[in-house]
C-alpha positions as a Python dict, from the first residue, in 0.01 Angstrom:
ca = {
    (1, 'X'): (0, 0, 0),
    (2, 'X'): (250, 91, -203),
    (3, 'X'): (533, 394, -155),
    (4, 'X'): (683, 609, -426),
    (5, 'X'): (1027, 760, -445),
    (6, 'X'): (1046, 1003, -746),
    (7, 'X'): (1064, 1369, -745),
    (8, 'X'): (794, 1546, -554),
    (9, 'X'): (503, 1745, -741),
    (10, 'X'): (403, 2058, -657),
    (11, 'X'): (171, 2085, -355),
    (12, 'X'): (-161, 2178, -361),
    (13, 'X'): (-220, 2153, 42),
    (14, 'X'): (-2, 2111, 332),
    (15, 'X'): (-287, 1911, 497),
    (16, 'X'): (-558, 1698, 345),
    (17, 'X'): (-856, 1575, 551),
    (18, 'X'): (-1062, 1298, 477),
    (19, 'X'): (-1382, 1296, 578),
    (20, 'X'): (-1655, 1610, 607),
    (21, 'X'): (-1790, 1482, 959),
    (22, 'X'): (-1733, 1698, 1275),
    (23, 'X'): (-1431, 1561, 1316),
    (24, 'X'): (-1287, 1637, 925),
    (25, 'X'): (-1459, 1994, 912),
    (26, 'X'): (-1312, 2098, 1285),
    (27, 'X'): (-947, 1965, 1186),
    (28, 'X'): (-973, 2173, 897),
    (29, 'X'): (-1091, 2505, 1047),
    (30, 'X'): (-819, 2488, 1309),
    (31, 'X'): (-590, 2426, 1041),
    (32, 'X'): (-671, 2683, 806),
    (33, 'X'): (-718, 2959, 1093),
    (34, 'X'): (-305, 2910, 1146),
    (35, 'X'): (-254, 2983, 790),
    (36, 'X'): (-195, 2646, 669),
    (37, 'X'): (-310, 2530, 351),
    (38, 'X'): (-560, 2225, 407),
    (39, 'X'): (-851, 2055, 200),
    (40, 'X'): (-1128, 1837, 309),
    (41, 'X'): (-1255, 1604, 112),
    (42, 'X'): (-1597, 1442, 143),
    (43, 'X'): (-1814, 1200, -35),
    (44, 'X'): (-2136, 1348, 87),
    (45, 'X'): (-2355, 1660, -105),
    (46, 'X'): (-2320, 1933, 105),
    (47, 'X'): (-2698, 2056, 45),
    (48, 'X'): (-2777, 1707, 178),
    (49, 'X'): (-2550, 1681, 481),
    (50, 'X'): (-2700, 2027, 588),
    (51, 'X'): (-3019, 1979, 536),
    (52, 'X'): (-3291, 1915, 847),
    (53, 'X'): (-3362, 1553, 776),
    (54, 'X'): (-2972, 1445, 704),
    (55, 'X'): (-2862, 1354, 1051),
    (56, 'X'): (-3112, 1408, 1356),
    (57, 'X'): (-2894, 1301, 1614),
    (58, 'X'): (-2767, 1550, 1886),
    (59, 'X'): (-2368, 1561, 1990),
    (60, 'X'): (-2261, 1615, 2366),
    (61, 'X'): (-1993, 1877, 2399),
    (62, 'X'): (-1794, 1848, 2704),
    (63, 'X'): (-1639, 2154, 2854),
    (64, 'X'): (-1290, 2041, 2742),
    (65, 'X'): (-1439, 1997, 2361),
    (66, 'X'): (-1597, 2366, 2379),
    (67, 'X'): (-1217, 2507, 2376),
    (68, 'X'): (-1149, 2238, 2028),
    (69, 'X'): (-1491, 2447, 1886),
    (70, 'X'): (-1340, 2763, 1977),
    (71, 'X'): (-1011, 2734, 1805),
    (72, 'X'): (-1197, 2606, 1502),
    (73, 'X'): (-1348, 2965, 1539),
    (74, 'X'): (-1741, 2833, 1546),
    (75, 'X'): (-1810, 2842, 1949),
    (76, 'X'): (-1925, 3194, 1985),
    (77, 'X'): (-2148, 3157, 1706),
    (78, 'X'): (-2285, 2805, 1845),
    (79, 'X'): (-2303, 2903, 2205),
    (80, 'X'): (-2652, 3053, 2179),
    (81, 'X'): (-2760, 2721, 1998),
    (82, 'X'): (-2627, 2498, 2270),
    (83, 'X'): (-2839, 2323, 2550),
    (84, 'X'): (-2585, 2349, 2890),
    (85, 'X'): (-2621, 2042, 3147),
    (86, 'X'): (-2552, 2194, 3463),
    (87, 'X'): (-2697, 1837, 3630),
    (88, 'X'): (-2662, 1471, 3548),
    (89, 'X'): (-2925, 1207, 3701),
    (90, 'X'): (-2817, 843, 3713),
    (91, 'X'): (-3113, 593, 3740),
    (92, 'X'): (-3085, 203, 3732),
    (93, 'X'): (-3363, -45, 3689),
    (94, 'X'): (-3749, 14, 3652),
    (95, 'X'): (-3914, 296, 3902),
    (96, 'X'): (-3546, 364, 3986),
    (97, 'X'): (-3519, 654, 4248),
    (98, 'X'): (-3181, 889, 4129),
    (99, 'X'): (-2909, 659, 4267),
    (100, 'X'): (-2621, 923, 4131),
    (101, 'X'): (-2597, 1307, 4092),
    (102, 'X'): (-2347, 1553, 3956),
    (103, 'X'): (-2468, 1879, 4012),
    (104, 'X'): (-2273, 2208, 3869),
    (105, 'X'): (-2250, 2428, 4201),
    (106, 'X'): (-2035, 2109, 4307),
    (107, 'X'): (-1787, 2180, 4026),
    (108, 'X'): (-1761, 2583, 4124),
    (109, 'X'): (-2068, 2623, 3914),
    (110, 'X'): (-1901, 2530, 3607),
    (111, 'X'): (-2125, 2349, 3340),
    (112, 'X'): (-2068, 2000, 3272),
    (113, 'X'): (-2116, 2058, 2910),
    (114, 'X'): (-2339, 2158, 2616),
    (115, 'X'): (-2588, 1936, 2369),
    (116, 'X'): (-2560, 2077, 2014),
    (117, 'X'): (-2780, 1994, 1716),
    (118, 'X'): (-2572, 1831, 1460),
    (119, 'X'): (-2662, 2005, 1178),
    (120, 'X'): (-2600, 2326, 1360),
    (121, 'X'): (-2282, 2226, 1421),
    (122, 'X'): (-2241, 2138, 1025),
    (123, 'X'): (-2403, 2478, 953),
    (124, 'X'): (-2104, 2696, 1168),
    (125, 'X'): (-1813, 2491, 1050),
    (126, 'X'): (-1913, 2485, 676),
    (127, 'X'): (-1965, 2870, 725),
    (128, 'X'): (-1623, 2939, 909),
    (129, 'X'): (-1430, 2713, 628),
    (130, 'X'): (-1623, 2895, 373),
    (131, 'X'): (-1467, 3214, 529),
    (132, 'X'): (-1101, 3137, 568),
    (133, 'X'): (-835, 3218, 269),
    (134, 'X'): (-623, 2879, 328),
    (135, 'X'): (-918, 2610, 379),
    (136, 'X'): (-1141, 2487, 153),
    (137, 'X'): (-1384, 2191, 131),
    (138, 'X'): (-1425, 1982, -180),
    (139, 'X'): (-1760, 1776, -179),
    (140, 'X'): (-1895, 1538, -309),
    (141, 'X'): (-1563, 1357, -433),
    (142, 'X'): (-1500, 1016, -338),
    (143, 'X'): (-1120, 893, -253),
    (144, 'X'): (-1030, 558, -438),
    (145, 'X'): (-697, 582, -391),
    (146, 'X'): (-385, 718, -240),
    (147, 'X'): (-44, 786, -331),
    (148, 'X'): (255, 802, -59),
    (149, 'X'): (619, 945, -142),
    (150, 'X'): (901, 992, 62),
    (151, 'X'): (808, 1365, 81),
    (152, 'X'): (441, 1345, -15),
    (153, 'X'): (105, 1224, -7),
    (154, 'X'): (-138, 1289, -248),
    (155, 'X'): (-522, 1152, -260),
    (156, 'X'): (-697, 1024, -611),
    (157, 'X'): (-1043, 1117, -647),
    (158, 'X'): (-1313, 900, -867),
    (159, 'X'): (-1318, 1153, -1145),
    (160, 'X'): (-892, 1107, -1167),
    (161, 'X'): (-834, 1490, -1001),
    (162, 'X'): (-518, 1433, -751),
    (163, 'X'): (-425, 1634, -499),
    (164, 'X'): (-82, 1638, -261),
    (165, 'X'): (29, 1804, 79),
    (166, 'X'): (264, 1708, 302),
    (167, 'X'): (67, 1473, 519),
    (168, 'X'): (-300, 1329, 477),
    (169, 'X'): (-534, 1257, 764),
    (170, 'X'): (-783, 994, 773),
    (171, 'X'): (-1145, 1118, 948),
    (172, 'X'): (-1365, 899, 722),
    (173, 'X'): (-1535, 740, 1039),
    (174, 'X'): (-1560, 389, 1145),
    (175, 'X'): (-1595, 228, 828),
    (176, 'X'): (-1277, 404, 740),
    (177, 'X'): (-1142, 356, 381),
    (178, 'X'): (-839, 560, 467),
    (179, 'X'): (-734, 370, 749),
    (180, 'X'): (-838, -21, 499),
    (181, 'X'): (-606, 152, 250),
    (182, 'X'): (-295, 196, 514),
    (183, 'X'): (-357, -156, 591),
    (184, 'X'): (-401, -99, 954),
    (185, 'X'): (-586, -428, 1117),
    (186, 'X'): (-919, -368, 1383),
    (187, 'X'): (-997, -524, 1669),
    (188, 'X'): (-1370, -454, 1685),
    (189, 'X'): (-1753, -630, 1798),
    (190, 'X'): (-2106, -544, 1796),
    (191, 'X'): (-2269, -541, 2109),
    (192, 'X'): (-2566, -669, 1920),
    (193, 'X'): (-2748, -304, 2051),
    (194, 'X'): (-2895, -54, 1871),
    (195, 'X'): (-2908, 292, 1943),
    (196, 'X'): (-3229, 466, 1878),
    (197, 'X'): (-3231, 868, 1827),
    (198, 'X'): (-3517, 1108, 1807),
    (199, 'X'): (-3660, 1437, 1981),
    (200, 'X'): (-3890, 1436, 2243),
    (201, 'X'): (-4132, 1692, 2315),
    (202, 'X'): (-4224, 1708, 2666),
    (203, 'X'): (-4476, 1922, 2863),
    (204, 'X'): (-4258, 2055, 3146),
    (205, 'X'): (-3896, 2184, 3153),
    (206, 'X'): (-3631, 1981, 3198),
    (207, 'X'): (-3405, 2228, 3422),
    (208, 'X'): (-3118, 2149, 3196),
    (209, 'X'): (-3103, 1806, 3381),
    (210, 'X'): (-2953, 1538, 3159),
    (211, 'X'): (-3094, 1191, 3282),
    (212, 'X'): (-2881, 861, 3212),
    (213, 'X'): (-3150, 576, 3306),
    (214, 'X'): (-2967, 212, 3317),
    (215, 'X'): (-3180, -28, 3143),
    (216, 'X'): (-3137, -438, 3111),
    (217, 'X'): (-3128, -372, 2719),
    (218, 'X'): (-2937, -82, 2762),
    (219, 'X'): (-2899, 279, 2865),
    (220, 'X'): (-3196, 559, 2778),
    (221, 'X'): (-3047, 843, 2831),
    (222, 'X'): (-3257, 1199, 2804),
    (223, 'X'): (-3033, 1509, 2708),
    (224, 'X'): (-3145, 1835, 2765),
    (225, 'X'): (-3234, 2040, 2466),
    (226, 'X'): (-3339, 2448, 2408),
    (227, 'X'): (-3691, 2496, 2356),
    (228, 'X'): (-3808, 2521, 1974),
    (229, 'X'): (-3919, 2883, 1824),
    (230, 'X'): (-4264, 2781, 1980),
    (231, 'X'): (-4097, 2789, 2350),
    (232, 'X'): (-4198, 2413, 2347),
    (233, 'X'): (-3953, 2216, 2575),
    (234, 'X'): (-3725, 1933, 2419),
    (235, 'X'): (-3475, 1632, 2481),
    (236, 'X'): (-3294, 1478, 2245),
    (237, 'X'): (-3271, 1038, 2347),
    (238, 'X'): (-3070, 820, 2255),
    (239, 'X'): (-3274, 514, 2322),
    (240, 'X'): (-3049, 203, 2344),
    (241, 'X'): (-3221, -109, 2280),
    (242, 'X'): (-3112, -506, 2227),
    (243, 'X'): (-3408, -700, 1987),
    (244, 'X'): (-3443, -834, 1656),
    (245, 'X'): (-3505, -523, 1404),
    (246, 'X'): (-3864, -595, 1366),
    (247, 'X'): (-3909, -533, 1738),
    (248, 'X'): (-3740, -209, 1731),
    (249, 'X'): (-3888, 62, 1904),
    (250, 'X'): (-3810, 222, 1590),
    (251, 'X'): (-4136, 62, 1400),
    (252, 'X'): (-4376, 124, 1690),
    (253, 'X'): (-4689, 342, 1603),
    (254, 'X'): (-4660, 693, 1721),
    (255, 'X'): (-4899, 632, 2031),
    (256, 'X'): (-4742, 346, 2136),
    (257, 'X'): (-4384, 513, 2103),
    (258, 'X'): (-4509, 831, 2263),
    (259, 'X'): (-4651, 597, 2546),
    (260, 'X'): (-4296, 432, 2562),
    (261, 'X'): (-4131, 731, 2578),
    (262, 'X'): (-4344, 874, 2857),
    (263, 'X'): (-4302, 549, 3044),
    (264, 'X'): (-3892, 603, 2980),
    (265, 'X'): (-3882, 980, 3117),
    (266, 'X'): (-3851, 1046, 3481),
    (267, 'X'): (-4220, 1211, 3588),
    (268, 'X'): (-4122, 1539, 3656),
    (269, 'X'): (-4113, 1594, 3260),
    (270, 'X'): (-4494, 1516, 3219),
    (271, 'X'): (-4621, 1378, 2919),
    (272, 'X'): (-4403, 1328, 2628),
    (273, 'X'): (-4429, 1261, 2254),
    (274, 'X'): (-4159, 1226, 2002),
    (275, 'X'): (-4113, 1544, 1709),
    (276, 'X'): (-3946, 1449, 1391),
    (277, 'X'): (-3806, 1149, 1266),
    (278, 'X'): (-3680, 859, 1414),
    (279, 'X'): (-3312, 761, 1334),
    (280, 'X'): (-3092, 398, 1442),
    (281, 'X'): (-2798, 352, 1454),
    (282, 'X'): (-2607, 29, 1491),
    (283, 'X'): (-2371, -20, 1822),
    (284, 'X'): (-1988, -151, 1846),
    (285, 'X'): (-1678, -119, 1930),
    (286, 'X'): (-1364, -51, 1709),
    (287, 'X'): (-1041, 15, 1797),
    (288, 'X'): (-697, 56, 1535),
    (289, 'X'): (-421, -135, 1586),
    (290, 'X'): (-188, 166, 1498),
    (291, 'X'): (-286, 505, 1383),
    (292, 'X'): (-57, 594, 1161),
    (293, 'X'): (182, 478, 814),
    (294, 'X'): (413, 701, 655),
    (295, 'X'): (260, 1058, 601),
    (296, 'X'): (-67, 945, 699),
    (297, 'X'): (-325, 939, 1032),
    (298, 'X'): (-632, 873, 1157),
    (299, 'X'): (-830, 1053, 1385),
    (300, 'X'): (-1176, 1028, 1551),
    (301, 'X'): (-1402, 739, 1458),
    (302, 'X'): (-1137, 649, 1183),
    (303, 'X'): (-885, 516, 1480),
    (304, 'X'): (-1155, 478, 1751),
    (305, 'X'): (-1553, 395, 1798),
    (306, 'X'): (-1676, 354, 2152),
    (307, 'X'): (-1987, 291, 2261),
    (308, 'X'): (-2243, 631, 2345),
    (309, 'X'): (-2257, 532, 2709),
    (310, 'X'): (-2044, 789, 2867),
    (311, 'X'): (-2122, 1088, 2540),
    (312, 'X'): (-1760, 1108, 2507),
    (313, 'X'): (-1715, 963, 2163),
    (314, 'X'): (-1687, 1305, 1992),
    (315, 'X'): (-1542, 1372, 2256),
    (316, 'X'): (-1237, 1175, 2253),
    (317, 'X'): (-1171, 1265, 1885),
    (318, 'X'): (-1153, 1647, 1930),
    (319, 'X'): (-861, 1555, 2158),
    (320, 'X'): (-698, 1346, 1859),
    (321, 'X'): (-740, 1667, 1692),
    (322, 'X'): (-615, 1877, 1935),
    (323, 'X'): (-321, 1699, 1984),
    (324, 'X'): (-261, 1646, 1580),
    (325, 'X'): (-362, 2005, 1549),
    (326, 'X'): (-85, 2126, 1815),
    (327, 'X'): (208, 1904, 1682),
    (328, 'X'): (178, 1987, 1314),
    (329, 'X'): (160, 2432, 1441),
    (330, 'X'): (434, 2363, 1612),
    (331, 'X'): (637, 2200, 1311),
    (332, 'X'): (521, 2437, 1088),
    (333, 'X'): (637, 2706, 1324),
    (334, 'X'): (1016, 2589, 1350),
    (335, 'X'): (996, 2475, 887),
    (336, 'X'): (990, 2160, 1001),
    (337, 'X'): (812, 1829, 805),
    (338, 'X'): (465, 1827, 903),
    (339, 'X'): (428, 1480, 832),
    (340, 'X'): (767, 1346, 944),
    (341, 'X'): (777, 1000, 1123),
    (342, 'X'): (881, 1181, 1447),
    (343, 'X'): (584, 1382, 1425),
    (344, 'X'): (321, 1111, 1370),
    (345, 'X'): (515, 851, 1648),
    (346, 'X'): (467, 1168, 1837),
    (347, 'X'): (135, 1159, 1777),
    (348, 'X'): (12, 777, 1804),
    (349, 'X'): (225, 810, 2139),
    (350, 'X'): (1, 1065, 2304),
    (351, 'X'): (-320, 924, 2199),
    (352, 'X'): (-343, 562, 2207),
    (353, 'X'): (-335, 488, 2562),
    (354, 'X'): (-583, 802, 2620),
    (355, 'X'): (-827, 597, 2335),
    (356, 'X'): (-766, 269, 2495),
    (357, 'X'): (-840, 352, 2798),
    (358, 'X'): (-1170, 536, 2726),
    (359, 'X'): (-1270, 235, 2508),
    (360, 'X'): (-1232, -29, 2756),
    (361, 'X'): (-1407, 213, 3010),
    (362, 'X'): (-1730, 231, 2797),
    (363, 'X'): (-1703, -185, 2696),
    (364, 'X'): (-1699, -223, 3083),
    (365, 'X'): (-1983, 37, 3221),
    (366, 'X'): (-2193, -126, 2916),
    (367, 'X'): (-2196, -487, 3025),
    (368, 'X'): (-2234, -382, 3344),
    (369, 'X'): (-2536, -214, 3318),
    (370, 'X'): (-2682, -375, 3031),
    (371, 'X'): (-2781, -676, 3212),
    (372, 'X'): (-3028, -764, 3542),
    (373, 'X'): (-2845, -1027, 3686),
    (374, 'X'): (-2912, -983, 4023),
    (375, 'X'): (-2570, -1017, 4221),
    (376, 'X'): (-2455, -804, 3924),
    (377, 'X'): (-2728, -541, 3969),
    (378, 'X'): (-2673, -541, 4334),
    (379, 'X'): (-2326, -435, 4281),
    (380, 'X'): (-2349, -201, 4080),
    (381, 'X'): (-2596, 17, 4290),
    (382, 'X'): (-2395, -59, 4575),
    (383, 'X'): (-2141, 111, 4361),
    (384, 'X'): (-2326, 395, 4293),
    (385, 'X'): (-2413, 456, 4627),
    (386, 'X'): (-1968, 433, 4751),
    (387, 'X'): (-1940, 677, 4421),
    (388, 'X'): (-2196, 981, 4611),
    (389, 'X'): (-2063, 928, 4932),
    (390, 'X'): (-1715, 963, 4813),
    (391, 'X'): (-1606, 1328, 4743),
    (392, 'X'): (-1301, 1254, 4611),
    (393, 'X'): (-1497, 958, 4371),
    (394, 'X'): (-1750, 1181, 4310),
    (395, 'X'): (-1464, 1453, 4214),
    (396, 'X'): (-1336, 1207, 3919),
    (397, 'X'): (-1659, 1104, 3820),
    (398, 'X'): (-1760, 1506, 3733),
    (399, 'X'): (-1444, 1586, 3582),
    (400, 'X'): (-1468, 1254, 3354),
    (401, 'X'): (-1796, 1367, 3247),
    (402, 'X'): (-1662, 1711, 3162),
    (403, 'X'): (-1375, 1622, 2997),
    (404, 'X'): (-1141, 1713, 3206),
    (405, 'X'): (-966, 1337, 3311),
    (406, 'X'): (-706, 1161, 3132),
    (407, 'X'): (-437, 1292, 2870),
    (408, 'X'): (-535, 1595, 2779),
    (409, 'X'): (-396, 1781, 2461),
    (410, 'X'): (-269, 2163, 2558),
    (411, 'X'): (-524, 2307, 2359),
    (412, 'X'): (-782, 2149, 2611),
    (413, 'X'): (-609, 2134, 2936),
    (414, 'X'): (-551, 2531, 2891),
    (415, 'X'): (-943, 2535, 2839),
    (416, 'X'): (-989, 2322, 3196),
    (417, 'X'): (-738, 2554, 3389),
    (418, 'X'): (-893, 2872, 3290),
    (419, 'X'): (-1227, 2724, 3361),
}
């Protein structure tokens, strides 16, 4: 990595993102609805990242994330769209009765949060971008390199066009080239799970009850869905499994999955069978050693990939972003450097042990569930049975689940307290 020191070239952004994920695209809405200039620049076709059979996965949107979507401008839009939980269902072990439950009207009736369609999500945020003055999204375009001066950043595209702003944040997900190219070490594993994504059909409603069922191989969890134009009713799994690839549920023959699936559900859905594609997706952990370098940082995935056991991973970037978003609106504000040191320190400072935290959370729950050690398994459902007992457990539990626990950004703490 290498830093320049001659005379700065004329700016074509004050912010550039990297990455066209949910992450990239939110960072730049917010962005570019406060009236700064920001590009984001992304390696994928847009035609292909919005089309049907891109990405079938589903994101959980806690209730602290909803007010990140709504200063990106795209929540009133995607409300209708979105699935609310307003119950969560904890199961552990085969024929499991519900050893855990988190039910809204013990939360003041607030919702615990939403489950979006990703390419919906893609849809609203392309469209708001596409709307505002200041923002713009360049795509495809792949970075190869970077350039860093003592008042500027600029990215290098494959095709030589360069472009500078003031600061440049990484959001090109785990396999981050931004963050390889700051030289900023990992400390990362596989759990040696794979995560296993499709839509299931079922024959009777699920009561907007999302169902997290504790497996030896891994968590199933069940996430409620609206009903399709047909008024059929739908869940969206996430199917976590631990086998050689050939074995993957992934390869079974419809029937058998279907049967699998049914098997999986709790009973009160009926029969099941899966609609669409079947998507996997391999499971680790990652972790940055720092998140920043001079007029550079990372966000989301790029600084942090936890495992899907608690749905907070989105999660947990939108309040990187939040908390990016609000430090470089308040330096632009006062004509201050928006990607001073002081700012980014500022930054790292208010994140990390928020990330951390969350990270070691997830690597925890998932070896404790994903086993059936029997003094282990014993345990744990003693646990579970303290946890509904407890009010004040069960109180921290809920508000984890919606978002509302740890470090919280302004721009989501202001969305908990008028909640």
């Amino acid at each position: 990595m290498t830093h320049h020191t001659e005379n700065s070239p004329k700016l074509d952004a004050d912010v550039i993102v990297v990455g066209g994920g949910h992450a990239g695209l939110s960072m730049t809405a917010i962005l570019g609805a406060q009236g700064l200039k920001v590009i984001c620049v992304d390696r994928e076709t847009p035609s292909e990242t919005l089309s049907e059979t891109f990405d079938g996965r589903t994101t959980a949107i806690s209730f602290g994330s909803q007010k990140v979507l709504a200063e990106a401008g795209i929540w009133d839009v995607m409300a209708e769209s979105c699935c609310p939980i307003e119950n969560i269902q904890i199961l552990d072990g085969a024929d499991s009765p519900v050893f855990l439950e988190f039910d809204s009207s013990e939360v003041g009736g607030r919702i615990f949060g939403w489950i979006a369609e990703n390419r919906r999500i893609r849809h609203a945020l392309y469209k708001r971008i596409d709307a505002l003055p200041d923002a713009k999204i360049i795509a495809p375009a792949q970075v190869t390199d970077f350039k860093v001066t003592d008042d500027t950043a600029s990215v290098i595209l494959a095709d030589d066009r360069v472009f500078t702003a003031k600061l440049i944040v990484g959001a090109d997900g785990r396999g981050s080239f931004t963050r390889d190219w700051m030289g900023i070490d990992t400390r990362q594993w596989s759990y040696k799970q794979r995560a296993v994504v499709c839509i299931a059909q079922h024959e009777n409603p699920h009561n907007n009850i999302a169902v997290e069922h504790f497996h030896a191989q891994g968590p199933f969890a069940a996430l409620p869905m609206l009903d399709d134009e047909n008024g059929n009713h739908r869940s969206s799994v996430v199917w976590t499994e631990h086998c050689d690839e050939k074995d993957s549920s992934r390869h079974y023959s419809e029937e058998l999955f279907n049967m699998a699936l049914t098997d999986h559900f709790p009973d009160f859905y009926g029969k099941v069978k899966v609609v669409g594609g079947r998507y996997a997706f391999p499971l680790g952990l990652v972790h940055a050693h720092n998140y920043i370098a001079p007029r550079m940082a990372l966000v989301a995935d790029a600084a942090h990939g936890i495992h899907p056991i608690a749905g907070q991973g989105l999660n947990l970037g939108f309040r990187d972003i939040a908390a990016l978003c609000e430090l470089i609106a308040q330096a632009a504000d006062k004509g201050a450097d928006i990607g001073s040191d002081e700012l980014l320190q500022s930054y790292q400072r208010q994140r990390r042990f928020d990330n951390m935290a969350m990270a070691g959370a997830t690597d925890v729950l998932n070896k404790l569930f994903s086993n059936d050690i029997t003094p282990v398994r014993i345990a744990r459902k003693a646990g579970m049975r303290a946890i509904s007992k407890l009010p004040f457990a069960k109180q921290f539990f809920m508000k984890q689940a919606m978002g509302g626990a740890g470090i919280l950004p302004a721009m989501i703490k202001d969305g908990q307290e008028a909640a």
